[in-house]
C-alpha positions in Angstrom: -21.1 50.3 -21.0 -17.7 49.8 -21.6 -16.7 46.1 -23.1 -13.9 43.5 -21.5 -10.5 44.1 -23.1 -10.0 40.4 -22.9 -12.8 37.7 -21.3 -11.6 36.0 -18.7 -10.6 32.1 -19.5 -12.8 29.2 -18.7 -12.3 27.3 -15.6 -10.8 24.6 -17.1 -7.8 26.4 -17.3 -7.9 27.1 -13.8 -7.2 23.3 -13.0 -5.6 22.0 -16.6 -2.2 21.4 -14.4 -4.0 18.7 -12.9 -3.7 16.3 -15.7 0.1 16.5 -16.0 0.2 15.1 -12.0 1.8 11.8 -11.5 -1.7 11.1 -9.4 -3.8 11.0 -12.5 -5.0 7.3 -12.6 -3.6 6.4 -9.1 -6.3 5.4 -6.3 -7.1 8.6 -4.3 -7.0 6.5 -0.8 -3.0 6.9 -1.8 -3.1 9.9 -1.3 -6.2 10.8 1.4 -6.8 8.6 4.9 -9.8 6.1 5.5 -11.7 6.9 8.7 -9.7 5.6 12.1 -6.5 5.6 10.1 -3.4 6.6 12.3 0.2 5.3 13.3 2.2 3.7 11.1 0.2 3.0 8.7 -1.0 6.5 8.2 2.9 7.5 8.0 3.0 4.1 5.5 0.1 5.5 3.5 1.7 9.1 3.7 5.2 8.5 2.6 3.9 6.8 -0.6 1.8 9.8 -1.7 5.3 11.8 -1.1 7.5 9.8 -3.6 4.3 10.0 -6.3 4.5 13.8 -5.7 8.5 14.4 -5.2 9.1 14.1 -9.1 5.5 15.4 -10.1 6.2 17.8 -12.4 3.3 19.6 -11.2 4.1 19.9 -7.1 4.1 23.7 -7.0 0.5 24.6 -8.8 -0.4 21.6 -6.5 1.1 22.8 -3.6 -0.2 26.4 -4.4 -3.7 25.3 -4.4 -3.8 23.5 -1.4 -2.8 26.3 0.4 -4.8 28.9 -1.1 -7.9 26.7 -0.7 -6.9 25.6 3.0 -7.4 22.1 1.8 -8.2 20.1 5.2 -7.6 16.8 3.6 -4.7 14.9 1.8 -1.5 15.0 0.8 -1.1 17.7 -1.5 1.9 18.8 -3.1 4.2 17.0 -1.2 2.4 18.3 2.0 0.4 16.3 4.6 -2.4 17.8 6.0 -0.5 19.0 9.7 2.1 20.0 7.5 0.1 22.2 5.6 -1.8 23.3 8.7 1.9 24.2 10.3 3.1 26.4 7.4 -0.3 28.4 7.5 0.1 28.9 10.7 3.6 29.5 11.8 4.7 31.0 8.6 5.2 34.2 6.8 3.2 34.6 3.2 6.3 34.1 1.8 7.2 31.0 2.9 4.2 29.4 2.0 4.4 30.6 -2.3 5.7 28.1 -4.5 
């Protein structure tokens, strides 16, 4: 049996960009909807979690996961979750990478 060249990381590393997001510490309803919610304050709710994540210096690995993950729920990345739904949909591979 031949051995591993190089064992793969631990899964930590997988997700260690999370701690650099400017969400770390900030309430997660910010950033995902309460039951019922829709209008203007859903748009309210959403815009907020958009300025947190339009200087995270982290957007792209966050935007990257939730669309490798389909992530049904949240802003992630910058990205609601229609507007996530939208780009997997209507869009090439491409246009959905970083």
């Amino acid at each position: 049996m031949r051995l591993p060249q190089v064992l793969p990381g631990s899964s930590a590393e997988v997700w260690e960009w999370q701690v650099h997001g400017n969400c770390r510490g900030v309430d997660s309803s910010v950033f995902f909807s309460p039951d019922g919610e829709r209008g203007r304050a859903r748009a309210k709710r959403e815009r907020r979690a958009k300025e947190l994540c339009r200087t995270c210096p982290v957007i792209a690995q966050c935007r990257a996961h939730a669309l490798s993950v389909n992530e049904p729920f949240g802003v992630w990345g910058g990205l609601s979750e229609s507007e996530r739904f939208y780009l997997l949909t209507h869009q090439t591979p491409h246009a959905t990478a970083g």
